[in-house]
ROSE-4610 file (N, C-alpha, C; in Angstrom, 1 decimal, always signed):
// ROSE-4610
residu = [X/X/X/X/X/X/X/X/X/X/X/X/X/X/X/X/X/X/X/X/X/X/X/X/X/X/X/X/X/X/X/X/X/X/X/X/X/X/X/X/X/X/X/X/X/X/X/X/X/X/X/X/X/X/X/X/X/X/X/X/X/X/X/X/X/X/X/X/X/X/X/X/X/X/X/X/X/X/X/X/X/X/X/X/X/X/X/X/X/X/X/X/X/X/X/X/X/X/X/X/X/X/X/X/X/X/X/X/X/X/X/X/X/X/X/X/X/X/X/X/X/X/X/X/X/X/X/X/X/X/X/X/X/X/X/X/X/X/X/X/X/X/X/X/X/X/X/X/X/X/X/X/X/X/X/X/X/X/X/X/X/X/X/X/X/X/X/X/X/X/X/X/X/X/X/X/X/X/X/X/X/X/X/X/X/X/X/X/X/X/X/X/X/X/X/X/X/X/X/X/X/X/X/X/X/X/X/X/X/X/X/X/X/X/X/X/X/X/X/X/X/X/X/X/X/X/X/X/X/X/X/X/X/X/X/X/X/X/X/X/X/X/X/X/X/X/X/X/X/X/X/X/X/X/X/X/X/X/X/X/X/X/X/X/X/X/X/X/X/X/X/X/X/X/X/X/X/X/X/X/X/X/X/X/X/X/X/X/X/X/X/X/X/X/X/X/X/X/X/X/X/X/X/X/X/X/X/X/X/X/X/X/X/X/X/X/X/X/X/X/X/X/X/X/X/X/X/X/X/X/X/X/X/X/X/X/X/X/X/X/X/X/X/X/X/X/X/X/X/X/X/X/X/X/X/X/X/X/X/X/X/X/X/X/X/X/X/X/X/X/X/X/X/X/X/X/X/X/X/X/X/X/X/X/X/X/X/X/X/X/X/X/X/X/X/X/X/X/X/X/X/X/X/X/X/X/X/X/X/X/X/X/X/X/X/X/X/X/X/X/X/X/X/X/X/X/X/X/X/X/X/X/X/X/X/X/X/X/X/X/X/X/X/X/X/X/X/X/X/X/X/X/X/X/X/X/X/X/X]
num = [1/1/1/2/2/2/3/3/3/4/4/4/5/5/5/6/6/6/7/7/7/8/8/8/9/9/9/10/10/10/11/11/11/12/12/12/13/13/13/14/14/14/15/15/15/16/16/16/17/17/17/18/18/18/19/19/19/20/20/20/21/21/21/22/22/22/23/23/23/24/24/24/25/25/25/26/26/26/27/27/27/28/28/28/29/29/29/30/30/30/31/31/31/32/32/32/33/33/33/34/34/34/35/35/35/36/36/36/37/37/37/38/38/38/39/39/39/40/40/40/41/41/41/42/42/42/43/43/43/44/44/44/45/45/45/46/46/46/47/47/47/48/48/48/49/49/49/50/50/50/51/51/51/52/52/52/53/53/53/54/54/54/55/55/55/56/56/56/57/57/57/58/58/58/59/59/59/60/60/60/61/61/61/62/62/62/63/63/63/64/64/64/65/65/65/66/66/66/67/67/67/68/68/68/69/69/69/70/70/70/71/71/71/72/72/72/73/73/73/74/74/74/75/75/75/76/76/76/77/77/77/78/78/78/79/79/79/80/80/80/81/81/81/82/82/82/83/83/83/84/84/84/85/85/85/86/86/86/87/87/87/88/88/88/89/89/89/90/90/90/91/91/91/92/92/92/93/93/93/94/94/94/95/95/95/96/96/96/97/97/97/98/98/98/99/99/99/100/100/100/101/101/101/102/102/102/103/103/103/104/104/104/105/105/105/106/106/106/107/107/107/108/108/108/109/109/109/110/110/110/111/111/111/112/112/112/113/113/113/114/114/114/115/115/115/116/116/116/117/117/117/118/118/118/119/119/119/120/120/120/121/121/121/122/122/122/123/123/123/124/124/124/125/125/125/126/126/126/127/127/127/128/128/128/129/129/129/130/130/130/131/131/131/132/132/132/133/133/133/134/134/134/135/135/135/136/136/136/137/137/137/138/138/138/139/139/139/140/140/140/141/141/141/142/142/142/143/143/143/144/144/144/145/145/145/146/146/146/147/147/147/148/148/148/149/149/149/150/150/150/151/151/151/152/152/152/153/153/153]
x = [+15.7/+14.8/+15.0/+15.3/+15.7/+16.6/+17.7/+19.1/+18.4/+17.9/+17.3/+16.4/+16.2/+15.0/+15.7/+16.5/+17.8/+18.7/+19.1/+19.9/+18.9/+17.1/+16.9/+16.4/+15.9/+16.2/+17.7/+17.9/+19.6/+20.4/+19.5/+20.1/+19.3/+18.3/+17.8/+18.3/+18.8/+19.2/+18.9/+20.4/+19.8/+18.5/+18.1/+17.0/+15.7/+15.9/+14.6/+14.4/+15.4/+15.0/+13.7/+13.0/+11.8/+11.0/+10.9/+9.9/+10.3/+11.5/+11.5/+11.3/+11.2/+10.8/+9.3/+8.3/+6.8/+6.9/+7.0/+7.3/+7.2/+8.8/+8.6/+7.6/+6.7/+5.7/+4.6/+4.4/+3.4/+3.6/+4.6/+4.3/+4.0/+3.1/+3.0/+3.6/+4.4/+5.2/+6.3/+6.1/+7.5/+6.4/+5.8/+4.9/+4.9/+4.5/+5.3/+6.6/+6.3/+7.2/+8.9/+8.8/+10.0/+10.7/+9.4/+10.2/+10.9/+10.5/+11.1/+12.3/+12.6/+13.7/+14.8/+14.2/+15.1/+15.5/+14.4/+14.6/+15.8/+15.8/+16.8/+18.2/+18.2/+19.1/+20.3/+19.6/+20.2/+20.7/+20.3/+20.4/+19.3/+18.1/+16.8/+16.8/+16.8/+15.9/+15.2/+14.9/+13.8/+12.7/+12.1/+11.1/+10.2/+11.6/+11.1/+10.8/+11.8/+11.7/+9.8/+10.1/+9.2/+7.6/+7.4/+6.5/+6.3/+7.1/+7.0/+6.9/+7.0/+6.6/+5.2/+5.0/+3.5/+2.6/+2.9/+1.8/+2.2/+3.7/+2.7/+1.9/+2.5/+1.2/-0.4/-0.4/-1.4/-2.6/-1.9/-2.4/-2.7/-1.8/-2.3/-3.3/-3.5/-4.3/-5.9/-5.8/-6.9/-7.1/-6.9/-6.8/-7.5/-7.1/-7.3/-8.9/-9.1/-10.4/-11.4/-11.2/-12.1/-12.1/-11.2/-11.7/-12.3/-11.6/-12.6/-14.0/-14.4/-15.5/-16.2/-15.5/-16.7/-16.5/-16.0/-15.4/-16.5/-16.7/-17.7/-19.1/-18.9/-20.4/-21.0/-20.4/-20.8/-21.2/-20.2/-20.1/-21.2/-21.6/-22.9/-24.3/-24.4/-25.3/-26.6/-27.7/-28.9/-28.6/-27.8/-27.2/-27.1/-27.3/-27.6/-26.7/-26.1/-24.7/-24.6/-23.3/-23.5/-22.0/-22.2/-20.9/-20.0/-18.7/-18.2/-17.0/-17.0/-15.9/-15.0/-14.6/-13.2/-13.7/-14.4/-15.5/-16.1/-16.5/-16.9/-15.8/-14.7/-13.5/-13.3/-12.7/-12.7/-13.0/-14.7/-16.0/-15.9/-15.7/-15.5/-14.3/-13.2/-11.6/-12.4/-13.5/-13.5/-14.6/-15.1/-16.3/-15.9/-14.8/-13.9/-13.7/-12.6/-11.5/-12.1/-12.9/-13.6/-12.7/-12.7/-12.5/-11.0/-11.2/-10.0/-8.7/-9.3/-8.6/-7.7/-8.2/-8.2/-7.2/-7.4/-6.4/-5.2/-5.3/-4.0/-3.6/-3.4/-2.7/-2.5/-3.0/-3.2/-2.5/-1.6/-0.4/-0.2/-0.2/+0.1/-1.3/-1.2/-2.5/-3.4/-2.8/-3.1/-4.3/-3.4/-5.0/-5.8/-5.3/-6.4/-7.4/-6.9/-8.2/-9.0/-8.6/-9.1/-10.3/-9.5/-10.7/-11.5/-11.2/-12.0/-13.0/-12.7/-13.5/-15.1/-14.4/-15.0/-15.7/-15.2/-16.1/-17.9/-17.6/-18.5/-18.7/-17.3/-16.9/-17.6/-17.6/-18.0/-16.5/-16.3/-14.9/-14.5/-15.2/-14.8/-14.2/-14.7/-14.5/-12.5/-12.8/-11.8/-10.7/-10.9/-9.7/-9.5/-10.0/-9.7/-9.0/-9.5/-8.7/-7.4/-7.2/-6.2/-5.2/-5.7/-4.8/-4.1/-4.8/-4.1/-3.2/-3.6/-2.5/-1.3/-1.2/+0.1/+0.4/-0.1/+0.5/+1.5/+0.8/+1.1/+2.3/+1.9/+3.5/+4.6/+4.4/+5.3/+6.1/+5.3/+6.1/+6.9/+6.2/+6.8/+8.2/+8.0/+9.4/+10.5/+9.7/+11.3/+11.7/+10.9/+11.9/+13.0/+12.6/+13.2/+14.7/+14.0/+15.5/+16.2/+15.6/+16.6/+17.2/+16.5/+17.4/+18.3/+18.0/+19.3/+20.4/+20.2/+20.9/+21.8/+21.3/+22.3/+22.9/+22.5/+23.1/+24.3/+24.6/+25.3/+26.5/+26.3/+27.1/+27.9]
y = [+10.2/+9.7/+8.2/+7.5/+6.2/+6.1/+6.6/+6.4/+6.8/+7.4/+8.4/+6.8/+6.4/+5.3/+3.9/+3.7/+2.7/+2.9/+3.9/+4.5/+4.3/+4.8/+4.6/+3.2/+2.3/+0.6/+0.5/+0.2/+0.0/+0.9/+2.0/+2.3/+1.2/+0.3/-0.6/-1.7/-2.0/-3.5/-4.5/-5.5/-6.0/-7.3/-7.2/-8.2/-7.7/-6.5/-5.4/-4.6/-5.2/-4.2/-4.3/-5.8/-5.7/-5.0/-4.4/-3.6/-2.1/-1.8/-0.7/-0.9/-2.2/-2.3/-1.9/-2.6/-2.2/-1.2/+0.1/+1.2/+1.6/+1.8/+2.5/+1.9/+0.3/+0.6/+1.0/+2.2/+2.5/+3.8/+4.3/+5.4/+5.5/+6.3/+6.2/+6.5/+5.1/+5.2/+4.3/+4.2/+3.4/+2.0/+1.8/+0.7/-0.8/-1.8/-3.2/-3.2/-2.6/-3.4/-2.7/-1.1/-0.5/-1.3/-0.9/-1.5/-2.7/-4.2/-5.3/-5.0/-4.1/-4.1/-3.4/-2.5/-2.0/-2.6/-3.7/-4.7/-5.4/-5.6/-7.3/-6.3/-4.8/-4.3/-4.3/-3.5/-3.7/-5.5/-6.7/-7.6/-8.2/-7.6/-8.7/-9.8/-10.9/-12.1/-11.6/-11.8/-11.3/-12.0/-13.4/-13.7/-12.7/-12.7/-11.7/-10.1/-9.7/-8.5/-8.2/-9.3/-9.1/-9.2/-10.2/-10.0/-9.2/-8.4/-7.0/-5.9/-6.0/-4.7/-4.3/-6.1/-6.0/-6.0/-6.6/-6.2/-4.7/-3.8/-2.2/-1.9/-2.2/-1.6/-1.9/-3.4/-3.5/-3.0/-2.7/-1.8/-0.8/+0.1/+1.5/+1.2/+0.6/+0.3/+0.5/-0.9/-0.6/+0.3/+1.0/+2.1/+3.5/+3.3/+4.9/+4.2/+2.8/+2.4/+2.4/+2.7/+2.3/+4.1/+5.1/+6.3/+6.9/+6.7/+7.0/+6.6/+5.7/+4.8/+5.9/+6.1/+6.9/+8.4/+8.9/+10.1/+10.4/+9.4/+9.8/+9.4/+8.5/+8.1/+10.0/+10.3/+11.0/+12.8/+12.7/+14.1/+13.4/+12.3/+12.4/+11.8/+12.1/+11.8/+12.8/+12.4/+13.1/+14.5/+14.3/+15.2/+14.3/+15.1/+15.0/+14.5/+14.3/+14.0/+14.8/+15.8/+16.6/+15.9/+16.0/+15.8/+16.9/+17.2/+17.9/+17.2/+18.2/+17.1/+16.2/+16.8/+15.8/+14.7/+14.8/+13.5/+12.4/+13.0/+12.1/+11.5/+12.6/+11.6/+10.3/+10.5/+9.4/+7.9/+8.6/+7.9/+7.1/+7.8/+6.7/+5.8/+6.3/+5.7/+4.2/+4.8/+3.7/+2.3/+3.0/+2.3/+1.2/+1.8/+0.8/+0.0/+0.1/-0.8/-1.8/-1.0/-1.8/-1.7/-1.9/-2.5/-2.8/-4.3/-5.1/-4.3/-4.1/-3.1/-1.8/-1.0/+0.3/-0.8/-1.1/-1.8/-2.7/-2.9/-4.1/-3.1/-1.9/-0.9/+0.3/+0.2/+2.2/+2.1/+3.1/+2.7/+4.7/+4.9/+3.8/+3.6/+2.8/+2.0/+2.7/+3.5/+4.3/+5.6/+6.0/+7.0/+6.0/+4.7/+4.3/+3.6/+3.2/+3.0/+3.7/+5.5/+6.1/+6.9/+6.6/+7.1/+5.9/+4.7/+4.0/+3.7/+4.5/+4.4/+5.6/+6.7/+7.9/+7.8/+7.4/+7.0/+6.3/+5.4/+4.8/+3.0/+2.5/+1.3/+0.4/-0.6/-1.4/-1.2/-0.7/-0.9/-2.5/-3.4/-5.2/-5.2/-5.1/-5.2/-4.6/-3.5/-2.3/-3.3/-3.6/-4.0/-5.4/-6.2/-7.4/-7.7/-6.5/-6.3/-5.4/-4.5/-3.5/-5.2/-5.7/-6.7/-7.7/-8.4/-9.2/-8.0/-7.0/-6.0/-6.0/-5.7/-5.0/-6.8/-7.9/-8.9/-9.3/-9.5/-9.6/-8.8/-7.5/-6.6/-6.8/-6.9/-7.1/-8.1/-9.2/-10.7/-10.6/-10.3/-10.0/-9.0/-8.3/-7.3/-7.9/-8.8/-9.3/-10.4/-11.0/-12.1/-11.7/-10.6/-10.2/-9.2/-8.7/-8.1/-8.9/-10.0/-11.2/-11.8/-12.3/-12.7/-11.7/-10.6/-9.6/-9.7/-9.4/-9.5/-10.2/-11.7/-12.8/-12.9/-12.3/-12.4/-11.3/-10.7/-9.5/-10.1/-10.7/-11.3/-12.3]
z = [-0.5/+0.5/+0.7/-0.2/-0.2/+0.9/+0.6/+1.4/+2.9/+3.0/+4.8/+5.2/+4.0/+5.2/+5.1/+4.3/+4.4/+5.9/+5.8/+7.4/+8.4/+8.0/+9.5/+10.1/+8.8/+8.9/+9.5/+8.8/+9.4/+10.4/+11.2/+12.6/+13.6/+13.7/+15.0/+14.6/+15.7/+16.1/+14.9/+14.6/+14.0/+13.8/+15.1/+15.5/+15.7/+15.1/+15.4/+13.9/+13.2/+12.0/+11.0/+11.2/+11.0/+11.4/+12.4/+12.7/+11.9/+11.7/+11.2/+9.4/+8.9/+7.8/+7.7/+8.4/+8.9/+8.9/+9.8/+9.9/+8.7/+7.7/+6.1/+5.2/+5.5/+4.6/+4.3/+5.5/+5.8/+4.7/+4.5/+3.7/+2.2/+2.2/+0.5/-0.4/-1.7/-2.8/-2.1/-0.7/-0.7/-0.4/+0.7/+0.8/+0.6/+0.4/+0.9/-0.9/-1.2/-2.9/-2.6/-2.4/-1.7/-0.2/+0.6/+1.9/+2.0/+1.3/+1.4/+0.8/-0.4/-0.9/-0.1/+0.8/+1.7/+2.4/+2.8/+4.1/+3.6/+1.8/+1.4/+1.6/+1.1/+1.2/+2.3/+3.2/+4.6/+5.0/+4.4/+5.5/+5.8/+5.8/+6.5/+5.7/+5.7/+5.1/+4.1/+2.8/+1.7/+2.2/+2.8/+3.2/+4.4/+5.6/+6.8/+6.2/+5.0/+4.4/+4.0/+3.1/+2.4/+3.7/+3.9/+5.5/+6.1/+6.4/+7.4/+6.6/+5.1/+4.7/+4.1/+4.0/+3.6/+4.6/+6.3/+7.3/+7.8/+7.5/+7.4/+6.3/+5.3/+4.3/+4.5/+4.5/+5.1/+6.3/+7.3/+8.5/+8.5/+7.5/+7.1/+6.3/+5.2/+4.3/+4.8/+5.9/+6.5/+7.5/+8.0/+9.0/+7.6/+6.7/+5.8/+5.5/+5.0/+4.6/+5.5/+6.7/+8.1/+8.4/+8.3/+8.2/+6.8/+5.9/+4.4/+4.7/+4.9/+5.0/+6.1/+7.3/+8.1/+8.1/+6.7/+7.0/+5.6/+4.6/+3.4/+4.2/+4.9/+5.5/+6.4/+6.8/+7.7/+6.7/+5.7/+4.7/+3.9/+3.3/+2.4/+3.0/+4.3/+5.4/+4.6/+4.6/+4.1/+2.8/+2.0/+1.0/-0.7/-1.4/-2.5/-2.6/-4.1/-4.9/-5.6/-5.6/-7.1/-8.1/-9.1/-9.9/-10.8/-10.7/-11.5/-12.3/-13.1/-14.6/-14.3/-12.9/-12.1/-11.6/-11.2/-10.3/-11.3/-12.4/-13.4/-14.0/-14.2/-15.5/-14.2/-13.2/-12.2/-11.7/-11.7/-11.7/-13.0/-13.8/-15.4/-15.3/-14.8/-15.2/-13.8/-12.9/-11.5/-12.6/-13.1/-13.7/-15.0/-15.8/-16.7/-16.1/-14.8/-14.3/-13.0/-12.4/-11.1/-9.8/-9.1/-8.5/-8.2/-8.6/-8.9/-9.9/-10.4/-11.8/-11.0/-10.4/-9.8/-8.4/-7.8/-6.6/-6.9/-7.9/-8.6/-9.5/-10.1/-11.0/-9.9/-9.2/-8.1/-7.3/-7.4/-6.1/-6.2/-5.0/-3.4/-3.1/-2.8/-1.8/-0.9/-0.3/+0.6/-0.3/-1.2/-2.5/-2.6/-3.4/-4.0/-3.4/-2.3/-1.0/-1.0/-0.6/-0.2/-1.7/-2.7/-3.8/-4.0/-4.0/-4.5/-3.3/-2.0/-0.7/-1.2/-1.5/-1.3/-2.8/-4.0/-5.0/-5.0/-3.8/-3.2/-2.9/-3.5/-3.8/-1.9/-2.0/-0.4/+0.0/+1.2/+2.1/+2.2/+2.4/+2.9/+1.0/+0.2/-1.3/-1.2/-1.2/-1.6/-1.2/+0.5/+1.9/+0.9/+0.8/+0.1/-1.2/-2.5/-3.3/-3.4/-2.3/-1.7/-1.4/-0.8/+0.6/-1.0/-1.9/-2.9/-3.4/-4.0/-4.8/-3.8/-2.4/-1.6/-1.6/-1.4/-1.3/-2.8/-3.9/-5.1/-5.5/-5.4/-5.4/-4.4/-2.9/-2.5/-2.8/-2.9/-3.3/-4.4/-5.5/-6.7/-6.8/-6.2/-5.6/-5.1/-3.9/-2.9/-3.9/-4.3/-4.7/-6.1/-7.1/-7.9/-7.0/-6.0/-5.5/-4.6/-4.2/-3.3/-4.5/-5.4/-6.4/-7.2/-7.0/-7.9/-6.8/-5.6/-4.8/-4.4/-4.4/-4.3/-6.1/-6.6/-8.1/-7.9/-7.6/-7.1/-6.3/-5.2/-4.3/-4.0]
């Protein structure tokens, strides 16, 4: 899978290949911490790399929390709560960690949005601690693989 989204970065122009870094980090597991390293791979800049893969993750990020958000709003509209064993072990692992805990450990971004959405967590909360975690990882990534990289070369 790697290699397929290395090739399809590296089939656009090379003055366009940021955008196709955005693009792969939208998908979940690959997301800003993979894509910049694809991006340093191919050639992009690890600064531009790393930039473009954290504003797709980012945009998906929020796009899944702005539907989770009206997609639990609308299914627990005038309706009880029921809980079953799965919901609660969850609900517990959400209740240890918080928040912050659950978005800075939970990858891909894209679940943990979306559980820590439907859990019941505030969406502005989730989007803010989601936004440091994809920032924090990505950074943390490109610069270890810009620096492996120019250590390589």
């Amino acid at each position: 899978m790697i290699e397929n989204l290395q090739h399809f970065v590296g089939s656009w122009p090379g003055a366009l290949q940021w955008i196709g870094v955005a693009l792969i980090a939208t998908i979940p597991f690959v997301e800003s911490y993979i894509g910049s390293v694809i991006g340093i791979v191919i050639g992009v800049h690890p600064v531009i790399a790393a930039i473009c893969a954290v504003i797709g993750n980012v945009a998906i990020m929020i796009a899944i929390a702005f539907i989770t958000d009206s997609v639990r709003k609308r299914a627990t509209r005038g309706k009880e709560r029921t809980t079953t064993p799965g919901k609660a072990r969850v609900k517990k692992l959400f209740d240890r960690f918080g928040v912050p805990g659950v978005a800075l450990l939970g990858h891909p971004t894209q679940i943990s949005t979306a559980a820590l959405i439907a859990l019941g967590a505030p969406r502005s909360k989730v989007i803010v601690w989601e936004l440091i975690s994809i920032v924090l990882w990505g950074t943390i990534v490109a610069v270890v693989a810009g620096l492996g990289i120019s250590a390589l070369a």
